[in-house]
C-alpha positions as CSV (number, residue, x, y, z in Angstrom):
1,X,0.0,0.0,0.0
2,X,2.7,2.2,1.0
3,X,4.7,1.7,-2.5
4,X,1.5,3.7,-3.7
5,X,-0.1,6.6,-1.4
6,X,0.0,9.9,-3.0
7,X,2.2,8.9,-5.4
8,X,1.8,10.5,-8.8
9,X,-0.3,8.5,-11.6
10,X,1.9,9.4,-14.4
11,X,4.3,7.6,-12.1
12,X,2.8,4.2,-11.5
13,X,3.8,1.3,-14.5
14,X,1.2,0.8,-17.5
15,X,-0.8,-1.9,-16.1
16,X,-1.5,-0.4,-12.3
17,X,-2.1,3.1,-14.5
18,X,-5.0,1.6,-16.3
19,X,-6.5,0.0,-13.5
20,X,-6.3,3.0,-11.4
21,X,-7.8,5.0,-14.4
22,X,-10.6,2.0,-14.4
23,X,-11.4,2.6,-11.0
24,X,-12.3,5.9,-11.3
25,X,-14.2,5.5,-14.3
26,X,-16.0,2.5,-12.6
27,X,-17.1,4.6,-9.5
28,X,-17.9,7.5,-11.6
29,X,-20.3,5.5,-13.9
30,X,-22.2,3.9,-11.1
31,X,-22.4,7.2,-9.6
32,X,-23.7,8.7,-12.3
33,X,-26.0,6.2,-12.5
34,X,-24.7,4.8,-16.3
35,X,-23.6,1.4,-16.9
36,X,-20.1,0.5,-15.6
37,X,-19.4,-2.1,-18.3
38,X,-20.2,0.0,-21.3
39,X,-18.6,2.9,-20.0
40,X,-15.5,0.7,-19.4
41,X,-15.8,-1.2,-22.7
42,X,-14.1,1.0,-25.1
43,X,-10.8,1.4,-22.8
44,X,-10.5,-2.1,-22.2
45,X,-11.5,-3.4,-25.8
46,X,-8.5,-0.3,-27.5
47,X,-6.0,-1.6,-24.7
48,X,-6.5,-5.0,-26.0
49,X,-8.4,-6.8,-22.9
50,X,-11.9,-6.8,-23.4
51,X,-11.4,-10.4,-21.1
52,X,-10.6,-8.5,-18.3
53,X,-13.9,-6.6,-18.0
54,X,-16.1,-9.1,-16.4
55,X,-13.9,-9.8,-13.8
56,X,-13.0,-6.0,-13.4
57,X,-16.6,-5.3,-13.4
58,X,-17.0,-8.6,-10.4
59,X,-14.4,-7.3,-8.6
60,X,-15.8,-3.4,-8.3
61,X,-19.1,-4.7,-7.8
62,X,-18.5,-6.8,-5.2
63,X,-16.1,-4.1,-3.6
64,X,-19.2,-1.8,-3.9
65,X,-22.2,-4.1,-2.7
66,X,-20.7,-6.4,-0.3
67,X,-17.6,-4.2,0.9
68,X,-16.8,-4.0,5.0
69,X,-17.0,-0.5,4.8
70,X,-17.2,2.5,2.0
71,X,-13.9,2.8,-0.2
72,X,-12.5,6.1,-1.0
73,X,-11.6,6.8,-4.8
74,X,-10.1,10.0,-6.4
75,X,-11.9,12.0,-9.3
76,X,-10.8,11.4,-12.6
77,X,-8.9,14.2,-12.6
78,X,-6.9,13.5,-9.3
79,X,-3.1,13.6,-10.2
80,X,-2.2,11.3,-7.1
81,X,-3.0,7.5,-5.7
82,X,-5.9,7.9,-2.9
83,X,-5.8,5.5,0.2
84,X,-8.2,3.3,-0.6
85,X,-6.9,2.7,-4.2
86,X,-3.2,2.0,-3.3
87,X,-4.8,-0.6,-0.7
88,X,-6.4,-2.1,-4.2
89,X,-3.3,-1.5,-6.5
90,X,-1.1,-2.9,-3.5
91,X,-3.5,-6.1,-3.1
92,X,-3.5,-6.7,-7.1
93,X,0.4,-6.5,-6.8
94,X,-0.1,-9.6,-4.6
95,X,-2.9,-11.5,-5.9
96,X,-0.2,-13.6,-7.5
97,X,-0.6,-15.7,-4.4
98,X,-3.5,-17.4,-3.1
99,X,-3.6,-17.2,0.4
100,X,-2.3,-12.9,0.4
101,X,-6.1,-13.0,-1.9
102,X,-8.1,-14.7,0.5
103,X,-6.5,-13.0,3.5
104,X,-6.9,-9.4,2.1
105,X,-10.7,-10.5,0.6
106,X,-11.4,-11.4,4.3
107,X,-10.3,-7.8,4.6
108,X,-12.7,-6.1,2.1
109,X,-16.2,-8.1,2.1
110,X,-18.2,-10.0,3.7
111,X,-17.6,-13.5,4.3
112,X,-19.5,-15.0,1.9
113,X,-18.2,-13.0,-1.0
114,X,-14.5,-13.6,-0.4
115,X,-14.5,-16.6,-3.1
116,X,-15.9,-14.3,-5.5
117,X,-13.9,-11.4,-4.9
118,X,-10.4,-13.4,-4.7
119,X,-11.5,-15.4,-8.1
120,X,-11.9,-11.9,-9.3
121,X,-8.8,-10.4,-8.3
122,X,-6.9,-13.2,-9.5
123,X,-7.7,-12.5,-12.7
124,X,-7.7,-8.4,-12.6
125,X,-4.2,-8.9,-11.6
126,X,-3.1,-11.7,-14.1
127,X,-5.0,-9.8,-17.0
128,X,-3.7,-6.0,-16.0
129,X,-1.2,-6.2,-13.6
130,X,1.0,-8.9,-14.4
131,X,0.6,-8.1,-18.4
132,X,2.9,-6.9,-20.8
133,X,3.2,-3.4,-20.8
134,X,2.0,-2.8,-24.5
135,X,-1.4,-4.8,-23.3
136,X,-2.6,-1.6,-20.9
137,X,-1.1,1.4,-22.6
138,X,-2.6,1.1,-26.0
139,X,-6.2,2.6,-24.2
140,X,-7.6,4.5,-21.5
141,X,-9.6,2.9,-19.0
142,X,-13.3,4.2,-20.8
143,X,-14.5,7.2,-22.8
């Protein structure tokens, strides 16, 4: 988490970039009341994972309905990491392993949803994260 608190977004590496962007785009659509997932579609389809969406879409959903407690997010327009998302970009960084998914799902949601949410971080991380760098920075995350 600490790797990315109030660290510029122009700083972070392509993949954590576009999920970071996604984020944002994600909260903003629901709170605007449009559709996440065809707000989202056009980013993810130009930077060449259109797979990634559902399990994107899971994993903010989840976050949103079933979460502990409200997450923070930054405008679209914030130049720096917010709390809340470094704890996400910090726990995608470490998704890699099983048990650091289900520990910090425990974390996040409710019991019940932490199979969901870990499936769906799992693959966040493996389709973003851990992708080449040309995957992420050939779009933006939506519009």
């Amino acid at each position: 988490m600490y790797l990315y608190v109030d660290r510029p977004c122009v700083a972070l590496a392509p993949g954590s970039r576009f999920v970071l962007a996604a984020m944002r785009e994600w909260v903003a659509a629901v709170r605007e009341g449009r559709c996440a997932c065809r707000a989202l579609a056009p980013g993810f389809a130009a930077a060449g994972a259109r797979d990634v969406l559902a399990p994107f879409q899971m994993m903010m959903a989840i976050l949103n309905r079933d979460g502990l407690r409200p997450l923070g997010f930054g405008a679209r327009c914030r130049q720096t990491v917010a709390e809340d998302e470094a704890v996400l970009l910090g726990l995608l960084d470490q998704a890699g392993s099983e048990r650091a998914r289900v520990d910090a799902a425990r974390a996040l949601v409710a019991a019940d949803m932490v199979p969901a949410l870990s499936k769906a971080l799992a693959a966040v991380a493996a389709g973003l994260i851990d992708a080449p760098a040309s995957r992420c920075s050939r779009g933006k995350e939506g519009r």
